[in-house]
Each structure stands twice: as structure tokens, then as C-alpha cells.
ZAPABA-450373 format. One record per residue (C-alpha): x, y, z. Coordinates in Angstrom, 3 decimals. Layout:
% ZAPABA-450373
     east    north       up
        X        Y        Z
...
***
This chain:
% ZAPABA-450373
     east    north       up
  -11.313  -19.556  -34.388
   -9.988  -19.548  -30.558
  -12.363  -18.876  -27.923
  -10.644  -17.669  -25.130
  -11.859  -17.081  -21.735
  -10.552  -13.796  -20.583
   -9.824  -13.486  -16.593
  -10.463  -10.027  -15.174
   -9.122   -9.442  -11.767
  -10.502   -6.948   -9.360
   -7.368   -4.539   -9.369
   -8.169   -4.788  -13.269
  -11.391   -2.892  -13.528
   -9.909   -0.770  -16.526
  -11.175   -0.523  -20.514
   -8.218   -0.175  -22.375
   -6.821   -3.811  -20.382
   -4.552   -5.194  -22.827
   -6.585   -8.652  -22.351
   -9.972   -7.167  -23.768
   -8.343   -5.502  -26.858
   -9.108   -6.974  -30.130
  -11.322  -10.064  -28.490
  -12.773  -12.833  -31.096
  -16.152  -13.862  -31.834
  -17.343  -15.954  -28.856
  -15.041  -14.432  -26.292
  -16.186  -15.178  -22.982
  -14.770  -12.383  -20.109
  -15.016  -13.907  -16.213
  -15.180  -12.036  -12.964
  -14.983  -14.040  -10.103
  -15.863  -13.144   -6.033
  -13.830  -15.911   -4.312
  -13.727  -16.444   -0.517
  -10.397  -17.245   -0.411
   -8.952  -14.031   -2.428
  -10.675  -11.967    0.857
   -9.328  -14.345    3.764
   -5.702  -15.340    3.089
   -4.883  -12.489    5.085
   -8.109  -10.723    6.967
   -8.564   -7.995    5.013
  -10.674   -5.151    6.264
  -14.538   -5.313    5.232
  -14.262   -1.458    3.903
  -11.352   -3.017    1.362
  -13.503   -6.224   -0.028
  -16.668   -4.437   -0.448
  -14.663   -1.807   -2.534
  -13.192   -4.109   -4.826
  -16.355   -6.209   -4.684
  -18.774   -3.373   -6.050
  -16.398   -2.112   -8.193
  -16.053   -5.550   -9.588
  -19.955   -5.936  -10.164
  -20.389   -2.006  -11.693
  -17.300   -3.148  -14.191
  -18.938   -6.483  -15.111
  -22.279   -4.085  -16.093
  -20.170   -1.407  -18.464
  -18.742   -4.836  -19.923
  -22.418   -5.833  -20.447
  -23.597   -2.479  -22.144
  -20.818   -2.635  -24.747
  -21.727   -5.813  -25.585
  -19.690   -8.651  -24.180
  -19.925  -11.693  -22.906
  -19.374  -11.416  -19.185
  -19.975  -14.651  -16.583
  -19.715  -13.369  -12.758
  -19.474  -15.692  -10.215
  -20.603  -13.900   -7.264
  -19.313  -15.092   -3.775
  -22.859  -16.523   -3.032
  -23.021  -18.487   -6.109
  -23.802  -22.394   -4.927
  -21.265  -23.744   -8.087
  -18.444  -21.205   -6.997
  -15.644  -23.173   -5.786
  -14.018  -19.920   -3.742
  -11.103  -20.324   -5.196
   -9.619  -18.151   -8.706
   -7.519  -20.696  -10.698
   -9.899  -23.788   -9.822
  -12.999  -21.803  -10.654
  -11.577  -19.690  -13.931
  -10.969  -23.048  -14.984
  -14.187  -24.503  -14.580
  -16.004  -21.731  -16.199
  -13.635  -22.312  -19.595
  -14.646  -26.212  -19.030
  -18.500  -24.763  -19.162
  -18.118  -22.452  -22.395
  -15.946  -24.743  -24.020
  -13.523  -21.863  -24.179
   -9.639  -23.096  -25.398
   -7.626  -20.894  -23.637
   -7.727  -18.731  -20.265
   -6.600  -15.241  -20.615
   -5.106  -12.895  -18.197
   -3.337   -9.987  -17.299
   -0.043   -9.952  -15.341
   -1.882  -10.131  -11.409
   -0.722   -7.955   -8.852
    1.152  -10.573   -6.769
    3.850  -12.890   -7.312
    1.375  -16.100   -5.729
   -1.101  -15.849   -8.274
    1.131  -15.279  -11.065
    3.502  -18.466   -9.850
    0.462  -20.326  -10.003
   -0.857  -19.386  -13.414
    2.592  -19.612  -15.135
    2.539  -22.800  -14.355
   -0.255  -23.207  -16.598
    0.965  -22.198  -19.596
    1.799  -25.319  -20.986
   -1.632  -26.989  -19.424
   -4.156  -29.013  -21.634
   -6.368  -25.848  -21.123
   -3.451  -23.216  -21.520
   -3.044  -19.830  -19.294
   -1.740  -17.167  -21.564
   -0.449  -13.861  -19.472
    0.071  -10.490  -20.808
    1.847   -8.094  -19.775
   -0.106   -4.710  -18.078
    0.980   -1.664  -19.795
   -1.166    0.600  -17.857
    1.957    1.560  -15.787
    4.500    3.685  -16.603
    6.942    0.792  -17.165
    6.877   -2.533  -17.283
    8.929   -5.196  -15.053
   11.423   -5.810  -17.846
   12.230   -2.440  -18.157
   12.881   -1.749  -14.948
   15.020   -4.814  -15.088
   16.446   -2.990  -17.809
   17.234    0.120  -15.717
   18.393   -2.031  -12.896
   21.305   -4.157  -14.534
   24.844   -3.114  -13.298
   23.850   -0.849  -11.167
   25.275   -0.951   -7.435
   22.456    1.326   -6.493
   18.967    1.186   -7.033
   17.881    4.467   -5.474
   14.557    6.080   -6.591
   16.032    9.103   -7.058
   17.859    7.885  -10.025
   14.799    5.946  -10.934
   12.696    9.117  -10.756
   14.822   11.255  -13.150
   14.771    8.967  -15.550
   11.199    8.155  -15.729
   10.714   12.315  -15.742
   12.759   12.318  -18.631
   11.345    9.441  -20.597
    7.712   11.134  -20.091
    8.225   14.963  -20.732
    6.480   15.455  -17.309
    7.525   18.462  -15.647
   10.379   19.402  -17.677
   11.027   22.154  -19.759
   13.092   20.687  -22.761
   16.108   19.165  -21.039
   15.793   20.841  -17.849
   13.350   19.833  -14.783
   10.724   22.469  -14.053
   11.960   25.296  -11.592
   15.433   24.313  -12.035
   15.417   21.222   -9.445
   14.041   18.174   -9.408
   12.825   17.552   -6.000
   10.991   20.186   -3.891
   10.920   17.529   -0.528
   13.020   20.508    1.512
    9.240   22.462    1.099
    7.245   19.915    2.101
    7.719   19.592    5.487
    5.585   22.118    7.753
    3.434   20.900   10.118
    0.261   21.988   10.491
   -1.099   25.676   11.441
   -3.582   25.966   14.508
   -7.349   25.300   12.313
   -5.921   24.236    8.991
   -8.973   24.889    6.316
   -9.750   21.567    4.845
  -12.177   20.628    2.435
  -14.661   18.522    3.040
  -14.009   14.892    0.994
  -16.725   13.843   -1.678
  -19.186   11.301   -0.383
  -20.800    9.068   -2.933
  -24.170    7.873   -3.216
  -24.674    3.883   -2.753
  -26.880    2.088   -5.270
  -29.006   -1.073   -5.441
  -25.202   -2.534   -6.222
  -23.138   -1.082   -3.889
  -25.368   -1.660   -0.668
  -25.888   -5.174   -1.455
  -21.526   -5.953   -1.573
  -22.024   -4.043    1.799
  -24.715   -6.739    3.203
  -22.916   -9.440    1.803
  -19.357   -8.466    2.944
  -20.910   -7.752    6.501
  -22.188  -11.171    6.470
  -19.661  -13.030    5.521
  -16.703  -10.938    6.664
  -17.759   -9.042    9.184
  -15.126  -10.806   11.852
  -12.699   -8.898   10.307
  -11.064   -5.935   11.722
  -12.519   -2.973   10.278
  -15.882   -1.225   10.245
  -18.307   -0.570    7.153
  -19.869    2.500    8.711
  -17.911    5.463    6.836
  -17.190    3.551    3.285
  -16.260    6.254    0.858
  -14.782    4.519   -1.385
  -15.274    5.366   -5.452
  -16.682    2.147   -6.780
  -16.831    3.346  -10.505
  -14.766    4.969  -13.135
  -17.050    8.189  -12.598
  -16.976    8.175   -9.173
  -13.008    7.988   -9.271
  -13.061   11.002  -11.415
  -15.154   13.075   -8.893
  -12.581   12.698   -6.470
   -9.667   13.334   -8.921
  -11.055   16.646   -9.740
  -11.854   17.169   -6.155
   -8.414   16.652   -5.306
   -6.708   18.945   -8.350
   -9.049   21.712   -7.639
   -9.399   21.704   -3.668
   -6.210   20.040   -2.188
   -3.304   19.968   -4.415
   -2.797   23.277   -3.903
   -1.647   22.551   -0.650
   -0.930   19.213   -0.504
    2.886   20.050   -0.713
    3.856   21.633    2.417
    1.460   19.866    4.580
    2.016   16.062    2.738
    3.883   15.300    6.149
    1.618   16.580    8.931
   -0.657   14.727   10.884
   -4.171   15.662   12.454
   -5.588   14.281   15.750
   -9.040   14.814   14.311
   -8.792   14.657   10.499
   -8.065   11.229    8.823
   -7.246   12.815    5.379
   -6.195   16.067    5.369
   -4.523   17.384    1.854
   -4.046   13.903    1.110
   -5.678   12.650   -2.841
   -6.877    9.348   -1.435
   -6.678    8.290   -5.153
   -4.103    4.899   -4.610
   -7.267    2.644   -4.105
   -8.683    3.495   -7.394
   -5.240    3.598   -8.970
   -4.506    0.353   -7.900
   -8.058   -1.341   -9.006
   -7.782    0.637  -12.367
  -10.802    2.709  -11.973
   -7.758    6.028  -13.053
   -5.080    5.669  -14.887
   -1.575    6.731  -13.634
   -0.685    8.564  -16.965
   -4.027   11.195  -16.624
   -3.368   11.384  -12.756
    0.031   12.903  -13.433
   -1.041   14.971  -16.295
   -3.885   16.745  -14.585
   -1.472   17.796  -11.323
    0.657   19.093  -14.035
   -1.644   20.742  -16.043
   -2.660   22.622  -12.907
    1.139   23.652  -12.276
    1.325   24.875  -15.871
   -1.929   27.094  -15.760
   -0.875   28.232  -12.890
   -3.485   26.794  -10.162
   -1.323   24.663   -7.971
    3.147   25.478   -6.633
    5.370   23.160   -8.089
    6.384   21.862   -5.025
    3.042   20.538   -4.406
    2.584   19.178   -8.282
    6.234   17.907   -8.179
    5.853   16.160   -5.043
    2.690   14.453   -5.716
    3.840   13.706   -9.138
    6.750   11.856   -7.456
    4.634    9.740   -5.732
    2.976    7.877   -8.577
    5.571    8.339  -11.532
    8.714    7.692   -9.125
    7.742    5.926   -5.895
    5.065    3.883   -7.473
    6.890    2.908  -10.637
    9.681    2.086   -8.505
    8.622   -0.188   -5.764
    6.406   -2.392   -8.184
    9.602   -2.681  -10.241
   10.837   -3.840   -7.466
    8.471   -6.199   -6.628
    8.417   -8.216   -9.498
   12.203   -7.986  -10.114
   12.861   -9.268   -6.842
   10.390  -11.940   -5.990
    9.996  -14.312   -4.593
   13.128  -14.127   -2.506
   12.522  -10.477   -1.428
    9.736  -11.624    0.809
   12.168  -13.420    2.851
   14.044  -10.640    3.587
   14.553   -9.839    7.117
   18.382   -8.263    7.348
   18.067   -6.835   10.962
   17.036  -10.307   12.377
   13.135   -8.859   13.485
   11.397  -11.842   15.287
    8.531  -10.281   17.418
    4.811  -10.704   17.148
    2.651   -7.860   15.805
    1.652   -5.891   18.997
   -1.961   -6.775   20.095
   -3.410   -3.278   19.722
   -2.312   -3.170   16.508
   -5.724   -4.885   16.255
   -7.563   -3.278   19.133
   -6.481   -0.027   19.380
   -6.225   -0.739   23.015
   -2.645    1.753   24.044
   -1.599    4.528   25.679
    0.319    5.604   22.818
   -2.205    8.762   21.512
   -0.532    8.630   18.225
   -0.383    5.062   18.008
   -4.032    4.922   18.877
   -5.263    7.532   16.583
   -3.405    5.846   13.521
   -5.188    2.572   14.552
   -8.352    4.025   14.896
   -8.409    5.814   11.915
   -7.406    2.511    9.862
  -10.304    0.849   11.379
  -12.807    3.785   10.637
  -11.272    4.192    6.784
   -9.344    1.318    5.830
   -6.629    4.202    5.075
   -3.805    6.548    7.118
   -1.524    8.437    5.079
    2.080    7.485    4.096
    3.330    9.283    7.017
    0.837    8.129    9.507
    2.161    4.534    7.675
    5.551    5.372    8.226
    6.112    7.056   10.818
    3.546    5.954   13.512
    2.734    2.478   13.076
    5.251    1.437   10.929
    8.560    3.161   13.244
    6.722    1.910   16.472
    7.039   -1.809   14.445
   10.341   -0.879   13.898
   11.106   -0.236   17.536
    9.646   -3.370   18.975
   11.437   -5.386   16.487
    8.441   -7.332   14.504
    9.166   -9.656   12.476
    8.631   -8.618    8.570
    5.922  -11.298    7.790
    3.681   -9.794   10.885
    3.866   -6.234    9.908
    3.559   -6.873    5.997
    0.293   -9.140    6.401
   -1.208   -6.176    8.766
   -0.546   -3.578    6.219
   -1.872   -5.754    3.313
   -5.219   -6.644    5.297
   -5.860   -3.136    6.459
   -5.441   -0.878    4.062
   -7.884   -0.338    1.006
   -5.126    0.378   -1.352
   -2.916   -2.409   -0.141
   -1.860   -4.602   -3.039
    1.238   -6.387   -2.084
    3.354   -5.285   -5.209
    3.247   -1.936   -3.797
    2.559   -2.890    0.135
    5.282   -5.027    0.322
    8.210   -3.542   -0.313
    7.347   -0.217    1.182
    6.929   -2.295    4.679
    9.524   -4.709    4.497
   12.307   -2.504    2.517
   11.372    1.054    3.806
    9.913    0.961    7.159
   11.482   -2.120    8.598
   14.809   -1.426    6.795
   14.884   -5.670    6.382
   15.985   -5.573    2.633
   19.241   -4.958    3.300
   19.457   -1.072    2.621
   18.152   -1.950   -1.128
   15.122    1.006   -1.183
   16.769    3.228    1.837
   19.904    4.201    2.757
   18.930    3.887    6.496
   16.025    2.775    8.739
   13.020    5.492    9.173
   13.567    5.004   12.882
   12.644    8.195   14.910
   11.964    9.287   18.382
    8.759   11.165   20.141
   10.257   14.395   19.284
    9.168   13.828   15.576
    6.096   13.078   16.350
    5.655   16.310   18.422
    6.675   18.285   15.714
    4.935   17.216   13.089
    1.225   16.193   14.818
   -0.930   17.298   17.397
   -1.141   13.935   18.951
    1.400   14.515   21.728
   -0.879   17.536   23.484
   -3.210   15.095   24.120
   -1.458   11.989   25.265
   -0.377   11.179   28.734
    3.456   10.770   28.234
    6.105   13.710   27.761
    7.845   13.560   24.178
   10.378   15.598   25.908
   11.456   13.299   28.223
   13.665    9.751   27.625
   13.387    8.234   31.338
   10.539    7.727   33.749
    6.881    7.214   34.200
    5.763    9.955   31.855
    8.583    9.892   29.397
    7.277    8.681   25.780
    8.116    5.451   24.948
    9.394    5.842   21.990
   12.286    7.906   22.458
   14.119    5.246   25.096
   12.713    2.574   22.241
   14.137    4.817   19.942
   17.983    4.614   21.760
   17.472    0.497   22.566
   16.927    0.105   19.001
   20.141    1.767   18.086
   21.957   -0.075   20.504
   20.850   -3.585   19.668
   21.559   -3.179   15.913
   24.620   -1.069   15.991
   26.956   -3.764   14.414
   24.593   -3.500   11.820
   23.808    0.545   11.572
   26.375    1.940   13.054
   28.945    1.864    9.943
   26.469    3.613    8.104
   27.486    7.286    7.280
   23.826    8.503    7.328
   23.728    6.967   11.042
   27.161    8.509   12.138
   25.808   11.826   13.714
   22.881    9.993   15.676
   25.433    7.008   16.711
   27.856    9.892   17.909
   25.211   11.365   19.917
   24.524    8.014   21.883
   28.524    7.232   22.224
   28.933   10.732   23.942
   26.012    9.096   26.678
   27.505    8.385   29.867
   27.660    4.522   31.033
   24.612    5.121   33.561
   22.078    7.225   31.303
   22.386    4.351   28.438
   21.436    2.044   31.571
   18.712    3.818   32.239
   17.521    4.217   29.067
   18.153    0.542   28.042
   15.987   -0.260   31.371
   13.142    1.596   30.232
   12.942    0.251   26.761
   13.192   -3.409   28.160
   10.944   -2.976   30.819
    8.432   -1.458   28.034
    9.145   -4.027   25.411
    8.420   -7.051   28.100
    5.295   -6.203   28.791
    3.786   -5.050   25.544
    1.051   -7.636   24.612
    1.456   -9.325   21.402
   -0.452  -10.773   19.125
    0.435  -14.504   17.990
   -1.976  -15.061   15.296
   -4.570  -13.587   13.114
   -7.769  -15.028   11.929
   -7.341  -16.983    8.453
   -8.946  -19.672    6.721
   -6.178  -22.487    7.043
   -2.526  -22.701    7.919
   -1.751  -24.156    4.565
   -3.420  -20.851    2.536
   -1.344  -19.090    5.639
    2.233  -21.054    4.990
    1.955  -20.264    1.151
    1.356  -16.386    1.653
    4.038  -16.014    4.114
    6.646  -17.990    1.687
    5.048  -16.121   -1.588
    4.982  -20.167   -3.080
    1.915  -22.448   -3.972
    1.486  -25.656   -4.664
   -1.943  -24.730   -6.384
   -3.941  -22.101   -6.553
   -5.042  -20.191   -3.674
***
């Protein structure tokens, strides 16, 4: 009779995991706290103490139904802070003839374990079928195609699961409703107020021990919100069907000063841990469409996010590791910028983004996007900076889905693979769609001098210095018109200003870690052992 030991993860906090179906007699299930999983890149205290609790409320509902469950907690004196070496000693302890695990949510760990397969105490990986689709069928999808646009991607995957169709036919006739979800917001936009959930005996003790021993991080604990069981995660899911979905589609773009969330589910962290699954998500935004409690375009577009966008750039991932990490096609070499970590810039809407992060561990895809992530863009960072800052702040960062949305979508540096062209943009979007601008100190309507914004001559020195690269681009052919039709001495001007800006922007050459060795085998996405 075997007696596996069965690994559960903390982005694996989920019943129906195909690793505790149909367990043996004398099955052993292991959840480890390792120091190393919350330093190899600094990861902000609100985003450990989340996975942490939810970790130790799992390993109890695995108690009450009656399994075996060993937790090494990141105090334990005989934890050796480190997954594979202590998984391994824990199947040593309980005798246990085989590890068991579910496919992990980055290509490191997964490296590492595969190449334990054929071990004298054997690693045996399943695949995770609590997605949509599975890496070899995207792989499927993918093969012979010269384009692997989500759009296509999308269509399919609507097709495949009946959602939003009616028979053949996409709901309302079209299957994208983007063109109605772009209006910024009105003067004193209504918006609920976010659940806040109680903290037990369990949840405030993760919170004294990730203060304690992470509390150099960037980050604060002060406002964690974060759903830390399944219930918990289903509070805010029906908060967010009920109160915001209704108009989360026309506002999905806008950004507040003042309000960190908006419209905005928030439900990606527990997605991404497994406390909800993506399959009931998407059917309870549609079953609000079809009784007639939330627009299509705000069902459709939220839909899109999780059955298209998030499908997509995890099929992605794992189709294009390890090489994709690499990938750095506009030639980006600059340090993160040092208030990406202090806040400390004149930039309002640079600030605000920042500060919210801190606050929340979370900004919304657009605050992502189009704030930090086009400022990035701008300055030229190099891909490894910006992707390790988006992992470490961000509660719902797990690099399958971080990773390519920072390296392929906002810094364009997969060669055009996810976007047809760079999300570059100027102040003037910015003014449009926030209400940072009234309160910042530079004009968004001006390109040269003291008080112009500095992103729109940023904006124009970007174009210039990759235009053998953009400028053949058909999607790029009205904006490159626009700055051929500049005259010689305005383009001087303008290239000045950026220059001038870019030179004295203070960067930031490092980032606290726990060893340049754990730091060389992150960047590269190889290990010699595990991490």
C-alpha cells in the first residue's frame, strides 16, 4: 500500500485539489511556512500574512475531515526554510514513499521538483485542473498559429464553456463590449463600502509573526483585508455580484485620487490561492446578466478577465518558460526608480499608485498599467527590475500570471507576442481618465518647461529612441506621423526635457533579499536545488 506524502502549496488552499482526491490509508498531507518562499523577492507583509493564515485555516478544515496534516510553521526549530529540502524531510519522518504535488505556480519550483521524479524518494506532479485549461491545451491551441492574440484565445474558450452565448452566437450579438468600458469617473461616484473581516486567534498571530520577521519589507499591515478562508472569499464574491458588478463595466478604467478600489472585485488574491474557483466566479457574473441584475458589458468584461486574460497569460507562462523570462526585445537596461519603493515623487499619480500599493498590497490593472507600469516603460527599466517589483508587491502576484502581464504587456519586451504595440501613453491619458492631475503640480497639457508633466516629453523620447523598432508597426503609424510632422527644434526641446528628467531620476540598484545566489536563480527562472 503506498504512503504518499502529499505537498500542499499556499496558492493551493482548494478541496477538490486533484492531489487530495482518492488518498490511501496512511496518507500524510504537508503544509510548510518557509522563509525563503517569502524573501526571494521582498514580498509585501500584507501578501505573506495572507497566504500564511490562509495556509493555517486550510490545514484546520483538512483536520476536521479527518486527515493527516503535518504543518511546519515558519517558527518551527526543525524547519529547514526551505520547500523541497523540508517536504523531503518530513516524508523521511513518516516513512512516506512518495511526495505528491500539484503543478506549482512557477516554473523554479516546478524545474526543481521534476527533477525529482526519478529520485530514490520520487516527486510525482499532477496536473491542476482547477483552471479552465490546462498548459497542454493551450499548447494545443497555440501550434501553427502566427498569432497568439487573446482575442482568438477568448472566443474559443467562450465557446468551449457555453458562457455567455446563446447557442452559437455570443450574448448581445458581439463579443467584446471594451468600446463601453471606458468613462471616467463622474464628480462623487457612489461606492460601496468593501467588506472588512474579522481577525481570529489565527489570523492575528500570522500578523505578529509576519511583522516580526518581515516587517523590513515594503508594505504596511495596518489595513489587511484580505479573505483568509473559503467563507470569507465568498463574502466578498457576493459583495462584489450584488454591489459592484453592476457598474464595474464602464468605470473598470477610471482611477480615484482617494479610493484604492473602486468597482473593482478584488477577488484575484483568492483566485490565485484557491480559496474561489474560476468556474463559479464566471458563472455567478453571468447568472446576474441572465436574471437581469448586472449590463452585459459589465458581466462580459469581467468575465473576460478571468476566462480570457487569465487563461491566457498562464498558458503562456508555462508554454513559454523558461526562456520567456529573458525576454527583453526593446533593449530596457535601467534600474527600478527609487520611489518606486518610497513613494518619494512629484508625480501625483505616480505617488498615489505607490501609496496605495503600500497601504493594500493591490492597485487595479489600470493603475498597474497605466501608471506605474507606462512610467517603467518610459524610463526604460530593465524587465527583471519591474517584474520582481510587481511580484513582491502585489497580494495577487503569482508570477505565472505577474509575469507575463509585466514583461509582455506593459514593457512590450516579448517581442509583440501578447500586444500588438507598447501601452505607452502620455499625461493627457492620465488627465482623462483620473483625478490625479488636479492635484499635482505639473500641467498634463503642456510637453516643455518647468510645469509641463513629465510624461508627455518621456512619452515623445521614448518614441524616438525605439523607432527602428516601433515605428514599422501599423498600430504606431498615426502617433509616429504625428512626431515626423514636429519641426527639428520642438523634437530638441522635447528630447532635452526628457533627458534632463531621465538623468536625474534616482534609481534604485538593489532590493533587500536573502542571498545573491536565491537572487541569480529567480532572475534566470533556473535552480540548481531547491529554493
Amino acid at each position: 500500500m503506498p504512503r504518499p506524502l502529499v505537498l500542499v502549496l499556499g496558492d493551493q488552499l482548494s478541496l477538490d485539489l486533484p492531489s487530495l482526491r482518492d488518498l490511501p490509508d496512511g496518507t500524510v498531507v504537508a503544509m510548510c511556512e518557509v522563509a525563503a518562499e517569502g524573501r526571494y523577492v521582498p514580498h509585501h507583509p500584507q501578501k505573506i500574512a495572507l497566504i500564511l493564515a490562509a495556509m493555517r485555516h486550510f490545514a484546520a478544515t483538512l483536520r476536521d475531515r479527518g486527515l493527516h496534516v503535518h504543518y511546519s510553521a515558519l517558527d518551527d526549530p526543525d524547519n529547514l526554510q526551505s520547500l523541497v529540502p523540508e517536504a523531503e524531510r518530513l516524508a523521511e519522518r513518516y516513512g512516506c514513499d512518495e511526495i505528491r504535488i500539484v503543478r506549482p505556480g512557477e516554473w523554479r519550483l516546478w524545474q526543481s521538483m521534476s527533477e525529482r521524479e526519478s529520485a530514490a524518494l520520487p516527486w510525482r506532479l499532477l496536473e491542476d485542473d482547477r483552471f479552465f485549461t490546462t498548459p497542454a491545451a493551450f499548447a494545443d491551441w497555440a501550434q501553427g498559429r502566427r498569432s497568439l492574440r487573446l482575442e482568438f484565445f477568448y472566443r474559443e474558450q467562450r465557446r468551449r464553456t457555453g458562457l455567455l452565448m446563446e447557442d452559437e452566437a455570443p450574448a448581445g450579438g458581439k463579443w467584446n463590449f471594451d468600446h463601453a468600458n471606458r468613462e471616467p469617473l463622474p464628480a462623487a461616484p457612489d461606492v460601496p463600502e468593501p467588506p472588512r473581516h474579522g481577525r481570529d486567534a489565527t489570523t492575528s498571530a500570522v500578523l505578529d509573526l509576519v511583522a516580526e520577521h518581515f516587517g523590513d519589507h515594503f508594505g504596511t499591515l495596518d489595513g489587511f483585508h484580505w479573505p483568509v478562508t473559503r467563507r470569507q472569499a465568498l463574502v466578498d464574491l457576493r459583495h462584489f455580484l450584488s454591489r459592484l458588478l453592476p457598474t464595474f463595466g464602464c468605470y473598470q478604467d477610471a482611477i480615484s485620487d482617494t479610493d484604492p478600489f473602486l468597482f473593482h472585485s478584488r477577488l484575484a488574491a483568492a483566485l490565485n490561492i484557491g480559496l474561489l474557483s474560476p468556474r463559479e466566479v464566471c458563472e455567478g457574473a453571468e447568472r446576474e446578466y441572465l436574471e437581469g441584475r448586472a449590463p452585459l458589458n459589465s458581466v462580459e468584461g469581467f468575465i473576460r478577465q478571468i476566462l480570457g486574460w487569465r487563461e491566457y497569460v498562464r498558458g503562456l507562462y508555462w508554454t513559454r518558460m523558461p526562456d520567456y523570462k529573458r525576454g527583453n526585445t526593446l533593449g530596457a537596461t535601467g534600474d527600478l526608480p527609487a520611489c518606486y519603493w518610497s513613494g518619494d515623487t512629484e508625480l501625483h499619480c505616480l505617488k498615489r499608485a505607490i501609496e496605495m500599493t503600500r497601504d493594500n498590497a493591490y492597485a487595479h490593472h489600470i493603475q498597474r498599467l497605466m501608471v506605474t507600469g507606462n512610467f517603467a516603460l518610459l524610463c526604460d527599466v530593465a524587465p527583471e527590475a519591474l517584474c520582481d517589483w510587481y511580484l513582491a508587491v502585489y497580494a495577487d502576484a503569482c508570477e505565472w500570471v505577474e509575469l507575463p502581464n509585466v514583461l509582455g504587456m506593459v514593457l512590450h519586451a516579448d517581442g509583440g507576442l501578447m500586444g500588438s504595440k507598447p501601452y505607452c501613453a502620455s499625461g493627457k491619458y492620465i488627465d482623462r481618465m483620473s483625478d490625479h492631475c488636479r492635484h499635482c503640480c505639473f500641467d498634463p497639457k503642456l510637453v516643455i518647461g518647468k510645469d509641463a508633466c513629465p510624461l508627455n516629453s518621456l512619452y515623445w523620447g521614448f518614441l524616438e529612441r525605439h523607432a527602428d523598432a516601433l515605428a514599422g508597426n501599423p498600430r504606431m503609424a498615426l502617433i509616429y506621423g504625428s512626431l515626423g510632422r514636429m519641426n527639428e527644434t520642438k523634437r530638441a526641446a522635447i528630447r532635452d526635457q526628457a533627458s534632463a528628467f531621465l538623468a536625474q531620476l534616482p534609481r534604485a540598484t538593489a532590493w533587500p533579499d536573502d542571498g545573491e545566489e536565491q537572487r541569480i536563480q529567480h532572475m534566470t527562472g533556473y535552480a540548481e536545488e531547491a529554493p
